[in-house]
C-alpha positions in Angstrom: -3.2 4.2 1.1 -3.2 6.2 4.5 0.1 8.9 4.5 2.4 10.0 6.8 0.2 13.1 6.9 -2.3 11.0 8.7 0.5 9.3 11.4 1.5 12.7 12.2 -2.1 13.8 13.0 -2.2 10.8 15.2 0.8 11.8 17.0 4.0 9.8 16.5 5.8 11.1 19.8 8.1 8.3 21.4 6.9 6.0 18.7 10.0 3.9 16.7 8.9 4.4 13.4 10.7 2.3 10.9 11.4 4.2 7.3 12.2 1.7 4.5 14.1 4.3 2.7 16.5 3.8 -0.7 19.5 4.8 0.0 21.2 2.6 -2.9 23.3 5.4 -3.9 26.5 5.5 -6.2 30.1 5.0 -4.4 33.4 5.3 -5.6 35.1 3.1 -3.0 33.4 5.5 0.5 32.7 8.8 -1.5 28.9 8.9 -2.6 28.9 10.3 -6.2 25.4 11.0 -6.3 23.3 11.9 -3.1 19.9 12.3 -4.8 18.1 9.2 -3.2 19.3 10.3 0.6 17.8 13.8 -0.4 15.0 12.4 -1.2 13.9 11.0 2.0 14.6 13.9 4.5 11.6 15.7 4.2 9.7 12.3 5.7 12.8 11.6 8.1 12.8 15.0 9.0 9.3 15.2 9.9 8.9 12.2 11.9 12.1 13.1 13.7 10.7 17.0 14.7 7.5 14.8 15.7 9.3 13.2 18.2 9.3 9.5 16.8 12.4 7.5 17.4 13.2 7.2 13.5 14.9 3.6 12.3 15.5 4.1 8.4 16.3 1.1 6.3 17.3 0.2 3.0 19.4 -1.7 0.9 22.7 -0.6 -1.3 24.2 -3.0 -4.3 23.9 -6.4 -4.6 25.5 -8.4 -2.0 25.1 -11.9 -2.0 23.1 -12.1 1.7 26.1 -11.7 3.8 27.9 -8.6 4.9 30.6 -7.1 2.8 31.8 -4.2 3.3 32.0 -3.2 -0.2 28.0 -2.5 0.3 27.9 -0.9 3.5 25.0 2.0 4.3 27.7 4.0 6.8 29.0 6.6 4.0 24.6 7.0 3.6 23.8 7.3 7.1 26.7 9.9 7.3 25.5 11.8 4.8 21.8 11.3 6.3 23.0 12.9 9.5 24.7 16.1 7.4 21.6 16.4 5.1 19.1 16.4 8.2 22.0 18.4 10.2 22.2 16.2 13.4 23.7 12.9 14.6 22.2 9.8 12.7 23.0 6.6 15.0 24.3 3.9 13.0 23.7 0.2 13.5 26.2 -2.3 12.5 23.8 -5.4 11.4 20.2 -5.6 10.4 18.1 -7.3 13.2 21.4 -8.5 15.2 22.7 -7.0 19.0 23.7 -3.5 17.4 20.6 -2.7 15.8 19.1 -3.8 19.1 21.2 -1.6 20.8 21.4 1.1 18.3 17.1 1.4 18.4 16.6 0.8 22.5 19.4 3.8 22.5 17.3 5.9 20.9 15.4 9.5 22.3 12.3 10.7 20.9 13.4 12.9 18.2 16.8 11.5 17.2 17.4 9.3 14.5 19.3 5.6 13.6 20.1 3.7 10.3 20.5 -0.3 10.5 23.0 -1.6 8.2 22.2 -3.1 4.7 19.3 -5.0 4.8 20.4 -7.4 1.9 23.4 -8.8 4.2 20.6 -10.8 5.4 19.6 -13.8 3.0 15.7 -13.1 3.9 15.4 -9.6 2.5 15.8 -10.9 -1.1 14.5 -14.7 -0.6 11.9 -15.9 -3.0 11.2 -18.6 0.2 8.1 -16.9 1.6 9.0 -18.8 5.4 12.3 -17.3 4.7 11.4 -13.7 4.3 8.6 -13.7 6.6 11.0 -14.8 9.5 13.2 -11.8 8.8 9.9 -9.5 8.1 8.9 -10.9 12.1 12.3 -9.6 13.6 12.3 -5.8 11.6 9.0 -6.0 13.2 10.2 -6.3 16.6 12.4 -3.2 15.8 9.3 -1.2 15.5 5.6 0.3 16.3 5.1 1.9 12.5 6.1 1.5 9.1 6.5 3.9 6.8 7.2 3.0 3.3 9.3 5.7 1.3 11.6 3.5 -0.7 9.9 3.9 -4.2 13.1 2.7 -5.8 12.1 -0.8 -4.5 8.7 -1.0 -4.4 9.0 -3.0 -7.6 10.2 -6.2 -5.4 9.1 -8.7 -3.1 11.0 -8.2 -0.2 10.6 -8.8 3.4 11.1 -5.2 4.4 9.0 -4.2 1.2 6.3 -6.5 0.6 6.0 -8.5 3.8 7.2 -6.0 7.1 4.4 -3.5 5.8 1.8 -6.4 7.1 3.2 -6.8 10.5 2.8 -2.8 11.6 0.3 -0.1 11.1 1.7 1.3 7.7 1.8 4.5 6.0 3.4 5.9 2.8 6.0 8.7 3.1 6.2 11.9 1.5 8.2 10.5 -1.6 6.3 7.8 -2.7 3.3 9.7 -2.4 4.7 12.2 -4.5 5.9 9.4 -7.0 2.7 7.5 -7.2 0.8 11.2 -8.0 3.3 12.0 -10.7 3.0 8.2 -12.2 -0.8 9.1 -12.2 -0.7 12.2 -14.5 1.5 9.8 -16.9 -1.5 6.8 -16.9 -4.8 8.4 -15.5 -5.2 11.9 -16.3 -2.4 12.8 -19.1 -2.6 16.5 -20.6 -1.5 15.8 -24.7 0.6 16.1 -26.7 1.9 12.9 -24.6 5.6 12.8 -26.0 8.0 9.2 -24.0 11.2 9.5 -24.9 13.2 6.1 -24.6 16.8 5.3 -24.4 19.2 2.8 -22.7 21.1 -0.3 -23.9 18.5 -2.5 -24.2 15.1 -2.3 -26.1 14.0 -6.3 -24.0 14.3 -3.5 -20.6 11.7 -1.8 -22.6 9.0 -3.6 -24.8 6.3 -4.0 -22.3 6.6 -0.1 -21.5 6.3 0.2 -25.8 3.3 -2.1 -25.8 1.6 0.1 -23.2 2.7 3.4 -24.8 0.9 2.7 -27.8 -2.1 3.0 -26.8 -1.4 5.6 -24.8 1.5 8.0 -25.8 1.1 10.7 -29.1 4.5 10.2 -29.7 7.7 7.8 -28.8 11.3 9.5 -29.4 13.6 5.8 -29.7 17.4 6.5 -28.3 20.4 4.5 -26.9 21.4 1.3 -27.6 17.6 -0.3 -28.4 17.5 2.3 -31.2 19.6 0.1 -32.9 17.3 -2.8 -33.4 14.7 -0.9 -34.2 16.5 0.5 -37.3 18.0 -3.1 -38.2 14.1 -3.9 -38.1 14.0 -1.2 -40.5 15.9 -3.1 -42.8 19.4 -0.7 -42.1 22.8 -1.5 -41.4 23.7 -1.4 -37.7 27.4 -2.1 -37.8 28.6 -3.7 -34.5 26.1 -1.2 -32.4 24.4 -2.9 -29.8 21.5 -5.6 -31.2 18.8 -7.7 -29.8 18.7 -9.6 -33.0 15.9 -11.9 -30.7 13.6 -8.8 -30.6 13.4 -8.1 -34.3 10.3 -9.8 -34.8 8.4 -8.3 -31.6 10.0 -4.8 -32.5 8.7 -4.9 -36.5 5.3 -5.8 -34.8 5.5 -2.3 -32.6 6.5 -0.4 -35.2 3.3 -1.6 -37.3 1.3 -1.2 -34.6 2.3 1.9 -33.8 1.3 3.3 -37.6 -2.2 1.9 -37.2 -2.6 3.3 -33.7 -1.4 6.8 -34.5 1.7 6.9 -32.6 4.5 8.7 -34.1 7.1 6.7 -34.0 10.5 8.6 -34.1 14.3 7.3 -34.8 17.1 8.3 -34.8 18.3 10.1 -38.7 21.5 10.0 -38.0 24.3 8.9 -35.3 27.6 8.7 -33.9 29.7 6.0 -34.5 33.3 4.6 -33.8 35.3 1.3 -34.4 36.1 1.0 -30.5 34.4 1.9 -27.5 35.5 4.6 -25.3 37.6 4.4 -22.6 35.3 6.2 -19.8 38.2 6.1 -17.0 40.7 8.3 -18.5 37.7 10.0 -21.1 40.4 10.1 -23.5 38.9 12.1 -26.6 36.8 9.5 -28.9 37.1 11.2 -32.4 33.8 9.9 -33.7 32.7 10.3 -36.7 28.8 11.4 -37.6 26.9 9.1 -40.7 23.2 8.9 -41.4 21.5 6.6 -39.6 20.8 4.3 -42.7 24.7 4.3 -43.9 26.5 2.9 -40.7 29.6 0.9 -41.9 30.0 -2.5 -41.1 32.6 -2.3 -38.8 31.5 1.1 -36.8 29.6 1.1 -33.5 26.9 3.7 -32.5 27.5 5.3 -29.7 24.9 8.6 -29.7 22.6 10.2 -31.5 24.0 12.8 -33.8 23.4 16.7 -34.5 20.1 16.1 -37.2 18.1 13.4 -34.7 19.3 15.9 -31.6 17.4 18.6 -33.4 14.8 16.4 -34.4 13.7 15.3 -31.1 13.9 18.7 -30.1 11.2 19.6 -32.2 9.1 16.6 -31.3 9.6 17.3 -27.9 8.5 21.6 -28.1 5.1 21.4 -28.0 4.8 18.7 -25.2 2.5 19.2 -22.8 3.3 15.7 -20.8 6.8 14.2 -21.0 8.2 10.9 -20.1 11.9 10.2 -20.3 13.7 7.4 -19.1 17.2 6.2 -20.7 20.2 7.9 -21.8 20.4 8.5 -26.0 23.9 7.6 -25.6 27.3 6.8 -24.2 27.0 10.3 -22.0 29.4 9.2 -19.3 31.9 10.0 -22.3 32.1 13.9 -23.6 32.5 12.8 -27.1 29.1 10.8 -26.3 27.2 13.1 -24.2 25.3 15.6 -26.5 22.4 13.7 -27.8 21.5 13.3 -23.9 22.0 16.6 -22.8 20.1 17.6 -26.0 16.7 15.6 -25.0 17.5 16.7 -21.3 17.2 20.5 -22.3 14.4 19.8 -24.4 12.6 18.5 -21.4 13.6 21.8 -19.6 12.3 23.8 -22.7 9.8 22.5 -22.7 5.9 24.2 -21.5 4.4 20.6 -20.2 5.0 18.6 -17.1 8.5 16.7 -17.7 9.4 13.7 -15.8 12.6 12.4 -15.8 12.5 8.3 -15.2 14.9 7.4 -12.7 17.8 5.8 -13.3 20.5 6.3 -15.8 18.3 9.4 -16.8 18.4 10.7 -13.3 22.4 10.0 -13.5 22.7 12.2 -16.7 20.8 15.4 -15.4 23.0 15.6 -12.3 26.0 14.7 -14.3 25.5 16.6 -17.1 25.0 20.0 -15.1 21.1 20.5 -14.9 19.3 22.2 -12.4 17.1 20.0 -11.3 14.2 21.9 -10.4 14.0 22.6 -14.5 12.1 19.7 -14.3 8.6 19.1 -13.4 9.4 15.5 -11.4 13.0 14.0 -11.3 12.1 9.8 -10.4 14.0 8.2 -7.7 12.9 4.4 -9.2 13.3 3.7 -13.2 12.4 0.4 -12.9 9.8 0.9 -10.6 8.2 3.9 -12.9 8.5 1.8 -15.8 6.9 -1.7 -14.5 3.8 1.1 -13.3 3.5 2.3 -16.8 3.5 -1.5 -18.1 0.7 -1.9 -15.5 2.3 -4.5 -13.2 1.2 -4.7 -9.7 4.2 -3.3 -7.4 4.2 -5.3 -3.8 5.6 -2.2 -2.3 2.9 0.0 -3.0 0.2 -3.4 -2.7 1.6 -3.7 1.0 0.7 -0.4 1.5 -3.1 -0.3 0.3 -4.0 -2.9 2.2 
């Protein structure tokens, strides 16, 4: 995989370099409530742009349905681009239309654009190969280089992700050559005690991570909502909590597994639970009440971990000299909810190893919850693209880029 490094050796002056970036960030109608992922690419933007390329970043923000909707627009990024990298950032109005046309042809070496949301074109996303390759052939027109610096999306086959990379000469940026080094001392060359803390809603987001884990990992710290069907597995009482009920059977073959591997497989001992959900608009104060893990009532939901598993993962976590964490242990948008997250997330800081936070809703917490992020040895841009690597899966972003 050749770097950026490597294009800046070669010189890049007057070149239009096209960055696929991932600017998906959080918005609260035009207000971006978490800037992380535009940080993230500046140090590559920034140095193509003082190289004198003619910089065209890309990317894609939400979900729209392959049409443009406001809603999803990449302006309030590409502002933000331009304050972060403390010049004017050019902003196109379409993808591969007149205004990106316009907006690139307009550029000076040095100065940078970004083209508007690259999924308000059906081709970015389409599983028709002749479909995305058509859209792939017109970003290409845009450009002379690709670099690829969207780690967040290197997980999908997408025209500017998986098929655009074949149509220039491509490089990675600085991010995802930072990312794919991290992921590396996680699978190839881990220092132990090797201690994955997992959370989230779902333990189905998570299983093939577990089945790789334990073989690799000296200890998995369950949180979140999956904790809970791994302690109905268990034979306990879950209350209403979240459930997979369908992955009781695969879970009870984990846990067995994970026994006659080695793995230390730790749950919660005890929880927070309430009979209603909490309202995370007004954070009106929850009032939950703490039982043991094996004692939830039948008509309580948990919601965190409580004070006993918070100091228990603590401990797990002290002597760690590699950590992986991705998923919340909780609710921790809510106060009442927050404290088993922020407890794991202090751990991480605490602790002597190389901690790496997963992305994601983990990501989320530590900026919302207060914490300095360089506490941390590696904060992810991608969860799901960090997880599918640690389950083993080829990702077409970074595929399109070794070739």
């Amino acid at each position: 995989m050749k770097t950026i490094d490597e294009l800046l050796s070669e010189g890049v002056t007057g070149k239009r370099v096209f960055v696929r970036a991932d600017l998906n960030v959080p918005l609260d109608g035009t207000t971006i409530t978490d800037d992380g992922r535009i940080r993230a690419v500046v140090p590559t933007v920034k140095a193509l742009a003082d190289a004198g390329a003619r910089v065209i970043v890309a990317s894609h923000l939400g979900r729209p349905k392959g049409a443009p909707d406001p809603a999803f627009s990449l302006a309030p990024a590409a502002a933000r681009l331009g304050e972060l990298l403390g010049t004017d950032v050019a902003f196109a109005e379409d993808t591969v239309g007149t205004s990106a046309e316009a907006t690139v042809s307009g550029l000076s070496d040095g100065r940078v654009a970004v083209i508007e949301n690259l999924r308000f074109n059906a081709g970015e996303t389409s599983k028709d190969e002749s479909e995305r390759a058509a859209f792939a052939d017109r970003l290409a027109g845009l450009a002379d280089v690709y670099v690829g610096d969207g780690f967040g999306a290197v997980h999908r086959k997408h025209a500017s992700v998986f098929d655009l990379p074949k149509r220039l000469p491509h490089y990675a940026g600085y991010l995802i050559a930072t990312e794919v080094g991290v992921l590396k001392k996680l699978t190839d060359d881990v220092q132990r005690p090797y201690v994955v803390a997992l959370g989230g809603a779902k333990v189905s987001d998570k299983l093939a991570v577990i089945d790789q884990l334990l073989g690799k990992a000296d200890r998995l710290l369950i949180g979140g909502g999956m904790a809970y069907t791994f302690l109905k597995a268990k034979g306990h009482e879950v209350g209403i909590s979240l459930l997979q009920e369908d992955q009781i059977p695969a879970v009870k073959e984990y846990i067995e597994r994970a026994e006659k591997n080695g793995v230390e497989l730790v749950l919660p001992v005890d929880v927070l639970v309430s009979s209603e959900f909490p309202d995370l608009k007004t954070k009106a104060p929850a009032n939950p009440t703490t039982v043991a893990a094996d004692t939830i009532p039948a008509d309580q939901e948990g919601l965190d971990i409580g004070p006993e598993t918070r100091k228990l993962y603590a401990s797990k976590l002290a002597d760690a000299a590699t950590v992986f964490w991705n998923g919340p242990m909780g609710v921790f948008e809510h106060p009442d909810y927050a404290e088993g997250t922020k407890a794991v997330a202090q751990a991480l800081v605490d602790a002597p190893g190389f901690t790496v936070v997963g992305g994601g809703d983990s990501a989320a917490a530590v900026r919302t919850l207060g914490f300095d992020e360089n506490a941390f040895g590696h904060i992810s841009t991608g969860g799901g693209a960090s997880l599918e690597y640690l389950e083993g899966k080829t990702l077409p972003g970074l595929a399109a880029l070794e070739d």
